[in-house]
BALOBA-1460 file (C-alpha; in Angstrom, 3 decimals):
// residues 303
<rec num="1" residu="x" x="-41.027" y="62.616" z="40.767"/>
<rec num="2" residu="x" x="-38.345" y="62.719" z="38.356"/>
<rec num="3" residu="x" x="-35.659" y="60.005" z="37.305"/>
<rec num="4" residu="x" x="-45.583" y="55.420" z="41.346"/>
<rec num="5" residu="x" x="-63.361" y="42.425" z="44.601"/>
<rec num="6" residu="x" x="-64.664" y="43.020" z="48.239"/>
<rec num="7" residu="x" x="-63.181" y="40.684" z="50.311"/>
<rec num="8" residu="x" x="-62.499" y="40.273" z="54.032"/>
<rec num="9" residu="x" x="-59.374" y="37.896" z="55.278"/>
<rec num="10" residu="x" x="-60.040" y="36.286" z="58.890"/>
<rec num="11" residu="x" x="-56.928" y="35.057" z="61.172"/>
<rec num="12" residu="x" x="-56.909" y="32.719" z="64.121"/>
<rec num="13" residu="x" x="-55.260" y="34.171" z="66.856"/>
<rec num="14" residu="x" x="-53.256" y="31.666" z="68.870"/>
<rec num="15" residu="x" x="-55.181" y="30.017" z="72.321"/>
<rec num="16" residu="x" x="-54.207" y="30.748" z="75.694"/>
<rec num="17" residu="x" x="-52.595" y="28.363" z="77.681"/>
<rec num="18" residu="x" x="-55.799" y="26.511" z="79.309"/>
<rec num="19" residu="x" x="-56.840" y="25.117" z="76.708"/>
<rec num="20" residu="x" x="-59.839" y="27.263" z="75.166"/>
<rec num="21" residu="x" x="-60.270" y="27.201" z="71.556"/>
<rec num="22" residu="x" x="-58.270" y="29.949" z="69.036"/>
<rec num="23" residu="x" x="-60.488" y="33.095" z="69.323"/>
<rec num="24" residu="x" x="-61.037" y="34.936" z="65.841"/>
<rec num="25" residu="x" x="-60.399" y="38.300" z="65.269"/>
<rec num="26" residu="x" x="-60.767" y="40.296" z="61.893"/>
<rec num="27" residu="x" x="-58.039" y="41.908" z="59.541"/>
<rec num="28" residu="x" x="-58.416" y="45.542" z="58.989"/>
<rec num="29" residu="x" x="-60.427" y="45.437" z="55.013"/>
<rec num="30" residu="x" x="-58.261" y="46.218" z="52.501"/>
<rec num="31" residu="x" x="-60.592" y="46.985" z="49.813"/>
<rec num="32" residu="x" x="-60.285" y="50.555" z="48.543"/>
<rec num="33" residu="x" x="-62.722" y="51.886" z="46.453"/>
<rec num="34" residu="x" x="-63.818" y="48.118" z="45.057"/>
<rec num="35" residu="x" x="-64.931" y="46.920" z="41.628"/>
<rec num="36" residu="x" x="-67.567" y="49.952" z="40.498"/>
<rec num="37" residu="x" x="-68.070" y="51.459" z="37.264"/>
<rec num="38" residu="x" x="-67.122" y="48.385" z="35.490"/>
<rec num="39" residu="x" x="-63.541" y="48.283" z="36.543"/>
<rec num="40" residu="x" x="-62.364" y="44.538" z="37.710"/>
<rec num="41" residu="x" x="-59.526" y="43.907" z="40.095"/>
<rec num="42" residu="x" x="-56.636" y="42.390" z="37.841"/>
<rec num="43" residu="x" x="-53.670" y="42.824" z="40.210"/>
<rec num="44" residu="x" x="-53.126" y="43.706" z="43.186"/>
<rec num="45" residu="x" x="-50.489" y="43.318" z="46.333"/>
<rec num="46" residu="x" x="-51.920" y="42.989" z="49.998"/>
<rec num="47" residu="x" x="-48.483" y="42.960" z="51.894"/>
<rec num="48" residu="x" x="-49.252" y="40.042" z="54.207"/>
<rec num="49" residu="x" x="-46.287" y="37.823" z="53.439"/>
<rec num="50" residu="x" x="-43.319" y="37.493" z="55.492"/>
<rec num="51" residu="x" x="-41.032" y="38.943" z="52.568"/>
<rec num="52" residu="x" x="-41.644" y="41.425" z="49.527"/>
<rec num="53" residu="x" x="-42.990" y="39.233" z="46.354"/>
<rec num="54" residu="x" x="-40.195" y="39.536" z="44.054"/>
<rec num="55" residu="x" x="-42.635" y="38.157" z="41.105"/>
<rec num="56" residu="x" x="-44.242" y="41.432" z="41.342"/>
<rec num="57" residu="x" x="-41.615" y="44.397" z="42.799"/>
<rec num="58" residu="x" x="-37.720" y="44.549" z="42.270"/>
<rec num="59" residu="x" x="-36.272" y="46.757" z="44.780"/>
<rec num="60" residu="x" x="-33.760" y="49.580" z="43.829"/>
<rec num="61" residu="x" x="-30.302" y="50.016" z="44.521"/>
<rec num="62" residu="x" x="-28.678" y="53.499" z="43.990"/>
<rec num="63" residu="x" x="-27.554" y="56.700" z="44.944"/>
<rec num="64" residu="x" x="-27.126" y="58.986" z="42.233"/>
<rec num="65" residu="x" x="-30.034" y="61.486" z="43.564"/>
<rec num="66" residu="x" x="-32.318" y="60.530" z="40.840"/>
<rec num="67" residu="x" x="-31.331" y="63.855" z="38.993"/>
<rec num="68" residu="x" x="-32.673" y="66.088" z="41.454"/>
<rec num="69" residu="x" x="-29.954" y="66.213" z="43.734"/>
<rec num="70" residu="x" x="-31.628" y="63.880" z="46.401"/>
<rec num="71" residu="x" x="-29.439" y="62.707" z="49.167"/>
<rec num="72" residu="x" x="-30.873" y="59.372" z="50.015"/>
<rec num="73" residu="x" x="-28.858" y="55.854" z="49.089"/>
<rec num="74" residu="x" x="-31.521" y="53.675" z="48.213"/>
<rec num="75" residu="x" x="-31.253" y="50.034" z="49.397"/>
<rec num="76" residu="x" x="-32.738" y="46.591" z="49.663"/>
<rec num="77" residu="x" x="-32.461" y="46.873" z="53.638"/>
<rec num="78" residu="x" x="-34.985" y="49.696" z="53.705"/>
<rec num="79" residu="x" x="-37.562" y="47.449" z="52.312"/>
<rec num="80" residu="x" x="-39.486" y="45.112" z="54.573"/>
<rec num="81" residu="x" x="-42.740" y="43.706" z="55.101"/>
<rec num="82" residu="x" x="-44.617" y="43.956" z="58.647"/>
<rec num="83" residu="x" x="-47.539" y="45.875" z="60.757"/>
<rec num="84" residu="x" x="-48.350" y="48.970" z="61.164"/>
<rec num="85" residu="x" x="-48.324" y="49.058" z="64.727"/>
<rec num="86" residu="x" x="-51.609" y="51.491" z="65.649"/>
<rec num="87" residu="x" x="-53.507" y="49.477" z="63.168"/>
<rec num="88" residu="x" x="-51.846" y="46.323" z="62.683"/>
<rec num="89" residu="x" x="-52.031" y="46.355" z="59.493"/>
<rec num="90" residu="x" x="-49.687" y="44.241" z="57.074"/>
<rec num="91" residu="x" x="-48.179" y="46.774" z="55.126"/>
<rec num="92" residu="x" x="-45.207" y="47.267" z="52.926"/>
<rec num="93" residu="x" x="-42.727" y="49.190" z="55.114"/>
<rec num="94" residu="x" x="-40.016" y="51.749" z="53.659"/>
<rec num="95" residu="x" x="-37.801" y="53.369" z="55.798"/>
<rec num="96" residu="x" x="-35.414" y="56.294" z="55.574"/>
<rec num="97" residu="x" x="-32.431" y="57.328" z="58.031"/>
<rec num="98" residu="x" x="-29.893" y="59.292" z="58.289"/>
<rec num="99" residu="x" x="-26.698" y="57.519" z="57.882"/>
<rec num="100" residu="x" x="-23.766" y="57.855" z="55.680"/>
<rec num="101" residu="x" x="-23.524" y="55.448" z="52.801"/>
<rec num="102" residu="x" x="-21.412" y="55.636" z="49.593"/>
<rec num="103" residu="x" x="-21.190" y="59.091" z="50.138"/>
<rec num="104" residu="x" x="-24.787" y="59.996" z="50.668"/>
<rec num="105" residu="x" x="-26.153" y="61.149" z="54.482"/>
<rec num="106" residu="x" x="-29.321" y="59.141" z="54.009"/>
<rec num="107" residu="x" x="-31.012" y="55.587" z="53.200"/>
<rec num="108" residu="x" x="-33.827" y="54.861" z="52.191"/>
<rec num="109" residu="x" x="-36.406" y="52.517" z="49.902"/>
<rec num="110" residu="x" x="-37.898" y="52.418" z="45.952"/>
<rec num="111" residu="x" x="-40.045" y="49.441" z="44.737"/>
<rec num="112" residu="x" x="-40.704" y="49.070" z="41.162"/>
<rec num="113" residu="x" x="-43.033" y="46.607" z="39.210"/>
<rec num="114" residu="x" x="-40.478" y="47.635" z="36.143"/>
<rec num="115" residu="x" x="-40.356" y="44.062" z="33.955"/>
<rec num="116" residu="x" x="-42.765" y="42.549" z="36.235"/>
<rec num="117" residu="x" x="-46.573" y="44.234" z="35.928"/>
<rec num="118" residu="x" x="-47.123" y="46.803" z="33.563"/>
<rec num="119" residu="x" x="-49.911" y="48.046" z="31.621"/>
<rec num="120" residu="x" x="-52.545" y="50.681" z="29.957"/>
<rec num="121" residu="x" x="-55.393" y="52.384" z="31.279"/>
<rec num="122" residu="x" x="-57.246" y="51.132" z="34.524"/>
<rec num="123" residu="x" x="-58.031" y="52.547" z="37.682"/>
<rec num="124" residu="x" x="-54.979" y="51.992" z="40.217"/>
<rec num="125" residu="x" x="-54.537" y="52.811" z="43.657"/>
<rec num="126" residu="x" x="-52.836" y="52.352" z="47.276"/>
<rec num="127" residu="x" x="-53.685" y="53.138" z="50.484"/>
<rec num="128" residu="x" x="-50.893" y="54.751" z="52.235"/>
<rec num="129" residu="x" x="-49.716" y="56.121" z="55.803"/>
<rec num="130" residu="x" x="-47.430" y="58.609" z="54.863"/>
<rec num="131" residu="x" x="-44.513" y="59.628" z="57.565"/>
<rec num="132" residu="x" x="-44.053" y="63.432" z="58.434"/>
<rec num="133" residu="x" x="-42.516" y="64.945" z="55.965"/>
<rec num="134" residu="x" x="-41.667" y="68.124" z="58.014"/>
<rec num="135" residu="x" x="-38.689" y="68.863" z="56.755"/>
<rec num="136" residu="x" x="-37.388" y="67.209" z="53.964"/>
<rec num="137" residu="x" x="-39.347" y="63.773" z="53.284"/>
<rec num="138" residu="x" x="-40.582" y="63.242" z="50.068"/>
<rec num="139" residu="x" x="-42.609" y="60.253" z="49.444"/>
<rec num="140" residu="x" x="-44.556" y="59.493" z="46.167"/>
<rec num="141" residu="x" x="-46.563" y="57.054" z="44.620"/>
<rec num="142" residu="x" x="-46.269" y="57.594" z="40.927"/>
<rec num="143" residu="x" x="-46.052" y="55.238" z="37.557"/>
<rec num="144" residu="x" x="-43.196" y="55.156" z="34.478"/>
<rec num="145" residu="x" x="-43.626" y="54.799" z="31.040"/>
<rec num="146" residu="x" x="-42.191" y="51.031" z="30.367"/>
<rec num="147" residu="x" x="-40.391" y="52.294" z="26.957"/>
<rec num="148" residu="x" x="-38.120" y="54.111" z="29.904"/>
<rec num="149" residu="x" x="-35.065" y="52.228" z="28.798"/>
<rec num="150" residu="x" x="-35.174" y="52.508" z="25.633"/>
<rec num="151" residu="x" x="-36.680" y="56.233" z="25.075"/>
<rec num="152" residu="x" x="-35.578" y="57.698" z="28.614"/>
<rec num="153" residu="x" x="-37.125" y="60.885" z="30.634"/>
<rec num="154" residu="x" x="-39.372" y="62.637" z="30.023"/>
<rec num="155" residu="x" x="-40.393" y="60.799" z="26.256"/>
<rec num="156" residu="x" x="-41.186" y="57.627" z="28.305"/>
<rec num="157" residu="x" x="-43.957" y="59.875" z="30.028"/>
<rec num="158" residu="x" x="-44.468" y="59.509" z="33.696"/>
<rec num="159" residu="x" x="-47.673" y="59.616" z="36.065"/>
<rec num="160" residu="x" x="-47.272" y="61.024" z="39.725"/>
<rec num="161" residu="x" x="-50.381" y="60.271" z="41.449"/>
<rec num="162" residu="x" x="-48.876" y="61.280" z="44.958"/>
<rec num="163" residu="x" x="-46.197" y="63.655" z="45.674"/>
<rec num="164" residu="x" x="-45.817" y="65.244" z="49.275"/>
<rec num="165" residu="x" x="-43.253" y="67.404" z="50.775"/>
<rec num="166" residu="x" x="-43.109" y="70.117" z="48.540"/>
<rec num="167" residu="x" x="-40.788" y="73.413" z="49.848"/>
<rec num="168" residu="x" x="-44.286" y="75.222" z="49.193"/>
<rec num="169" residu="x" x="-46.149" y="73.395" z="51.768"/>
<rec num="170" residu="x" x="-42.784" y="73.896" z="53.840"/>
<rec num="171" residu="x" x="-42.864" y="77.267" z="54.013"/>
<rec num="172" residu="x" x="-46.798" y="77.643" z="54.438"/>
<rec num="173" residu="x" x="-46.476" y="75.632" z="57.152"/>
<rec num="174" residu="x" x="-49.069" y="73.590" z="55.777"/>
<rec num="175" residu="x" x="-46.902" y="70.307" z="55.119"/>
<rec num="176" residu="x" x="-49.482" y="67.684" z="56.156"/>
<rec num="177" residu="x" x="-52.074" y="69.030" z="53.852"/>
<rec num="178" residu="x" x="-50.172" y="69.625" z="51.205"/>
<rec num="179" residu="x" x="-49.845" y="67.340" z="48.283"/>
<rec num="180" residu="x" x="-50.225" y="67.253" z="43.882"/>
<rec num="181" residu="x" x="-50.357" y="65.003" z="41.435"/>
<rec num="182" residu="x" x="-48.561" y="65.621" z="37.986"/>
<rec num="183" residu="x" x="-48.093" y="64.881" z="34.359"/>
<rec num="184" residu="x" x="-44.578" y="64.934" z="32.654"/>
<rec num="185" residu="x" x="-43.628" y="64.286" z="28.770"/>
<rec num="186" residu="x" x="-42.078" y="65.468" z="26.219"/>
<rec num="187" residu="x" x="-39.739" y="64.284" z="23.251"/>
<rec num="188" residu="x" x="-36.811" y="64.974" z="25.122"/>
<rec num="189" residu="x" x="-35.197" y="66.887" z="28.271"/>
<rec num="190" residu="x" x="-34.553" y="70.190" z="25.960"/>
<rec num="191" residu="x" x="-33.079" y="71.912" z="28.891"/>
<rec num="192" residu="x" x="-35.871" y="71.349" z="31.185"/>
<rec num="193" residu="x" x="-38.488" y="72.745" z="28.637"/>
<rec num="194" residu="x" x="-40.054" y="69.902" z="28.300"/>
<rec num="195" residu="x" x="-44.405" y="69.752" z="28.822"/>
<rec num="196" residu="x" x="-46.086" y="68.955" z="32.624"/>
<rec num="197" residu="x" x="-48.667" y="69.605" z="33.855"/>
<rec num="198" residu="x" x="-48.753" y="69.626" z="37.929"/>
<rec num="199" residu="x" x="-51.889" y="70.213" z="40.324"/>
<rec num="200" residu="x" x="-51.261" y="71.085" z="44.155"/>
<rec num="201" residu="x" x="-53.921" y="70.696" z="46.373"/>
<rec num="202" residu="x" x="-54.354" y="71.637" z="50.346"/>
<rec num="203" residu="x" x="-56.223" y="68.469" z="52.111"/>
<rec num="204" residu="x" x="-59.530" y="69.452" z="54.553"/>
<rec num="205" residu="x" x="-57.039" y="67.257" z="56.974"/>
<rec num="206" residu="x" x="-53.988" y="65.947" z="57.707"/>
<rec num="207" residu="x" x="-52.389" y="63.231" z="55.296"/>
<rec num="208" residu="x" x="-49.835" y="62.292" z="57.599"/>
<rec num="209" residu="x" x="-52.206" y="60.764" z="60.470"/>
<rec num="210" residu="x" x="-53.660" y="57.415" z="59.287"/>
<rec num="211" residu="x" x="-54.128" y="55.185" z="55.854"/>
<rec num="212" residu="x" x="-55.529" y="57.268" z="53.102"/>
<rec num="213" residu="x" x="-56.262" y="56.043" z="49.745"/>
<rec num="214" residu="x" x="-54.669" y="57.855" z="46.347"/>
<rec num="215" residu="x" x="-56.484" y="56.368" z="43.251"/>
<rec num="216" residu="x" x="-55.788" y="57.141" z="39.015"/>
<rec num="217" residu="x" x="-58.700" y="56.762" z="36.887"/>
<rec num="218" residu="x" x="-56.405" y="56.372" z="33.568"/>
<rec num="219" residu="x" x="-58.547" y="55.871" z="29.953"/>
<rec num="220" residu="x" x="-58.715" y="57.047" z="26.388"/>
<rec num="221" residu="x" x="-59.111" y="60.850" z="26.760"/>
<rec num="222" residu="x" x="-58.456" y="61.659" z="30.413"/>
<rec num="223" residu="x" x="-56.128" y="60.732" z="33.944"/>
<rec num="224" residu="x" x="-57.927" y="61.980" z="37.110"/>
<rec num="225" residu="x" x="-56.743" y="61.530" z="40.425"/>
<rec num="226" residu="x" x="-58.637" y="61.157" z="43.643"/>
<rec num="227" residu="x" x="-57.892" y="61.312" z="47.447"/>
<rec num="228" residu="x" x="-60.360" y="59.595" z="49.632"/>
<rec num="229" residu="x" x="-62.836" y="57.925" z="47.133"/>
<rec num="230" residu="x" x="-63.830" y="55.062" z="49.637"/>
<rec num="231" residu="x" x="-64.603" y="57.249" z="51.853"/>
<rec num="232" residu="x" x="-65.834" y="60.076" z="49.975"/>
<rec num="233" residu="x" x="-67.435" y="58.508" z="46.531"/>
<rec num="234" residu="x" x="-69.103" y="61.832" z="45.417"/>
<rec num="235" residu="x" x="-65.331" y="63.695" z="45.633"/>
<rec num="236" residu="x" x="-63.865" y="65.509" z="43.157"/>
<rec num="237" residu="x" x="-60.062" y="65.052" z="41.519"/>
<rec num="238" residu="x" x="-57.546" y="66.495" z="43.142"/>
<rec num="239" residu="x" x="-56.125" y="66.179" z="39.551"/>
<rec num="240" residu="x" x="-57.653" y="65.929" z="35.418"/>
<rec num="241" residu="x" x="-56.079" y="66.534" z="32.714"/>
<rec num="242" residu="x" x="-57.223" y="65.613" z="28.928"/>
<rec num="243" residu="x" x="-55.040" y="63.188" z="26.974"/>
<rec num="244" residu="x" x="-56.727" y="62.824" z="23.838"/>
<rec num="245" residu="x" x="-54.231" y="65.374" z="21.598"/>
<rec num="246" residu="x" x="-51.761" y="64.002" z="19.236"/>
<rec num="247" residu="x" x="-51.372" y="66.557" z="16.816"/>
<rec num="248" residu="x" x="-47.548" y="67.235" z="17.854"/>
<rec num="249" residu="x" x="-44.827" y="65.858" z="19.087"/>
<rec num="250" residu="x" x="-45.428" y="67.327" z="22.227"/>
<rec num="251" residu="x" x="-49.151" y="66.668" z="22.701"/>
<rec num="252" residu="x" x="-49.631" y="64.235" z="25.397"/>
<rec num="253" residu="x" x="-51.990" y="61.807" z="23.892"/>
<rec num="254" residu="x" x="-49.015" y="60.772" z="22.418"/>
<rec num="255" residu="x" x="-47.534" y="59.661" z="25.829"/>
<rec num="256" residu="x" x="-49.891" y="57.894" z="27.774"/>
<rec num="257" residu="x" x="-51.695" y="55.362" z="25.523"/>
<rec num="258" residu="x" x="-49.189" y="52.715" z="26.810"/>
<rec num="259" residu="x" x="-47.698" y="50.552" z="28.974"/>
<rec num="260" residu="x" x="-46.715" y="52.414" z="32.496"/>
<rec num="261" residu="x" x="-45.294" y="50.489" z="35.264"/>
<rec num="262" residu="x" x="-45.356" y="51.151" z="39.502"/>
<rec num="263" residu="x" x="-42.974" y="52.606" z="41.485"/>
<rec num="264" residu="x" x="-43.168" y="53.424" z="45.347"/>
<rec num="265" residu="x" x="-40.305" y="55.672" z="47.194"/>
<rec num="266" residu="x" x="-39.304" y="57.849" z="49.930"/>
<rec num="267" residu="x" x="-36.660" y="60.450" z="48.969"/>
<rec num="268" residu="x" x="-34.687" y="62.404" z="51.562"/>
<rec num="269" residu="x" x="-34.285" y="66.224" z="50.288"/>
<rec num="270" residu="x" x="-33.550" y="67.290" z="46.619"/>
<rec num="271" residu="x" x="-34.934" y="69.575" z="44.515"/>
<rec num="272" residu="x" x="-39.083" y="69.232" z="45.622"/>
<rec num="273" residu="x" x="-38.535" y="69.770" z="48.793"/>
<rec num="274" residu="x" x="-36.129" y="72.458" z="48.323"/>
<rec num="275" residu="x" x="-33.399" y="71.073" z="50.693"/>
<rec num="276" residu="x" x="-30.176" y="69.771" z="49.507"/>
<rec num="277" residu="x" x="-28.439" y="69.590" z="53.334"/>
<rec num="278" residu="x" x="-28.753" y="66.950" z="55.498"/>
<rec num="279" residu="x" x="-28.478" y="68.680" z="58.526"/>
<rec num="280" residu="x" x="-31.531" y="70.963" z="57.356"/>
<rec num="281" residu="x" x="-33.787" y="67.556" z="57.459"/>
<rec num="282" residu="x" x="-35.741" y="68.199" z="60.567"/>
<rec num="283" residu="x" x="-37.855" y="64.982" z="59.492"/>
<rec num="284" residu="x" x="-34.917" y="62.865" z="61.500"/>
<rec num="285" residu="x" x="-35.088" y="64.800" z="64.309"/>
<rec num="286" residu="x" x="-37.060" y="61.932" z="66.382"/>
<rec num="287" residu="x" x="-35.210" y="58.960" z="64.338"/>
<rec num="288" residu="x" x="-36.225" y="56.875" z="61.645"/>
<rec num="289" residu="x" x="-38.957" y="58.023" z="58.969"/>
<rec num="290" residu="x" x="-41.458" y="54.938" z="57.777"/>
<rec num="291" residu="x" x="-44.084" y="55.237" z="54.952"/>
<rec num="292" residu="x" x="-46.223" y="52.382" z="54.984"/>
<rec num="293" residu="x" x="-48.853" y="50.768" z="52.189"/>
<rec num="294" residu="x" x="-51.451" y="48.478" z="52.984"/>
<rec num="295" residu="x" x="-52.062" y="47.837" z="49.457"/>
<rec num="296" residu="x" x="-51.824" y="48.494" z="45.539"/>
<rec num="297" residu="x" x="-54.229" y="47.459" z="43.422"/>
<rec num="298" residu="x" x="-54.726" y="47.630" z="39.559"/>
<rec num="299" residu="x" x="-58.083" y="47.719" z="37.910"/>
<rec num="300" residu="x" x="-59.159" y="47.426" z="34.491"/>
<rec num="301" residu="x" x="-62.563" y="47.660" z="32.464"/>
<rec num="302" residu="x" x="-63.890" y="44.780" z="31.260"/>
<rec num="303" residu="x" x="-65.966" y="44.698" z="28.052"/>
C-alpha cells in the first residue's frame, strides 16, 4: 500500500456460584511459525490487554486518502482491543464503517510502530482474520522505511507483505483467494515511474474464513513471503525477490538494508480496489467490517 519462543498462556475462568474451585481452560496458542532456523523472538505484541500498548503502536489520525484516493477517515475510535468471538481470541480489532466524517463516507483504523520498534532484517509475521473484502475492503499488513520523514515515498522503500482486495480479484470473482505481496522504491515519485516489484497469488482456500498467518523472511540478499508456514512448513513464497544490487540509484539493495517500521490498516476503496464511490462498497452491505490480529511478532538471527 502506498502513502505493514513456544509458549502457551493458561486463564482461570471464574467459579460458579456453589462454591467449586475456578475450572481452567486454555488460550488459543499464539505461536506462529516459532523460533526455527536460528531466528529468536525479539518483539512481539499478543493483544491481550484491555487497551492498545502505546509503547509499541501510535494510532493514525487522517483522511487525506493516503494518495490513492481512499475514502476512509482514519481514527483512534476504530482501534480497540477484544475477542474474536468464534475463537475467542484476544486480538487487535480494526473496524471500518460507513459514516460521514470530515468529508469522507468512511472510518476506519491504521497502527504504526513508526518511532516506537523499528529495525533490519528478521523474520516478521501476524496472524490475521481478514473481513470480506467483497467490494471495496482493502486491508494490508505491510512495513515503511523509517527514513520516511525525512526521504519520503517511494526512496524510504516500503514492504507489503499482505495486500487483499485488489479490483482483479473483484472482477474474477475470486476475492477471498486473492492476495500479493510487493516491493516499492525508487529515488523519487518521477511521475509514478518509480521501481516495484508486485506478486499476486490465488490461495488453495479462502483467506477470509479464519486466522491465517503472513510471515517476511527479510536478510542480506533476499525478502520472501509466506502464507501458512505453521501450518504448511515445506510451502513455498507466495513472494521472492533478490535485494543484493546496488549498482544504481534505482537498484533495490540500496533500499532495504535498513531500518523499516510496522504498520496495520483497513482502507475503504481507492485506487487497489478500483472503487472510488462509496455507494459501490458492497463490503457494508451487512454493517460494520472488522479485521482482526492475534499477533505480530518480530524475529531476528542470532549469531
Amino acid at each position: 500500500m502506498f502513502l505493514l519462543s513456544f509458549f502457551i498462556i493458561l486463564f482461570a475462568c471464574s467459579g460458579s456460584n456453589d462454591g467449586n474451585p475456578p475450572k481452567e481452560d486454555s488460550v488459543p496458542i499464539e505461536t506462529g511459525s516459532g523460533e526455527t532456523d536460528g531466528y529468536k523472538l525479539v518483539w512481539e505484541d499478543l493483544f491481550q490487554a484491555p487497551e492498545l500498548d502505546n509503547s509499541k503502536w501510535a494510532i493514525e489520525v487522517y483522511g487525506d486518502g493516503s494518495g490513492n484516493r481512499e475514502l476512509q477517515y482514519y481514527l483512534e475510535k476504530n482501534i480497540s482491543l477484544g475477542l474474536e468471538p468464534v475463537t475467542k481470541k484476544s486480538s487487535l480489532i480494526i473496524t471500518a464503517r460507513k459514516e460521514n466524517h470530515k468529508g469522507q463516507p468512511a472510518t476506519s483504523g491504521r497502527i504504526t510502530t513508526q518511532n516506537k520498534y523499528e529495525f533490519t532484517h528478521g523474520k516478521v509475521e501476524a496472524s490475521i482474520k481478514l473481513p470480506g473484502t467483497a467490494n471495496g475492503l482493502w486491508p494490508a499488513f505491510w512495513l515503511l522505511g523509517a527514513d520516511f520523514p525525512t526521504k519520503g515515498w517511494p526512496a524510504c522503500g516500503e514492504i507489503d507483505i499482505l495486500e487483499m482486495g485488489h479490483g482483479n480479484g473483484i472482477k474474477n470473482n475470486i476475492q477471498d483467494k486473492y492476495f500479493n505481496g510487493a516491493l516499492h522504491w525508487g529515488p523519487d515519485w518521477n511521475g509514478g515511474a518509480y521501481p516495484n516489484y508486485a506478486k499476486d497469488k490465488t490461495a488453495d482456500y479462502s483467506l477470509q474464513d479464519d486466522f491465517h498467518l503472513y510471515t517476511l523472511i527479510w536478510d542480506e540478499s533476499t525478502i520472501r513471503m509466506y502464507l501458512d508456514i505453521d501450518k504448511h512448513p515445506g510451502t513455498s513464497p507466495y513472494f521472492e525477490m533478490d535485494i543484493k544490487d546496488k549498482t544504481t540509484d534505482t537498484s533495490s539493495g540500496n533500499y532495504f538494508h535498513k531500518d523499516f517500521f510496522i504498520i496495520l490498516n483497513l482502507a475503504v476503496g481507492g485506487n487497489f480496489p478500483q472503487i472510488w464511490d462509496i455507494n459501490k462498497v458492497t463490503a457494508f452491505d451487512n454493517g460494520d467490517a472488522k479485521m482482526y490480529v492475534d499477533f505480530v511478532k518480530v524475529y531476528k538471527k542470532t549469531d
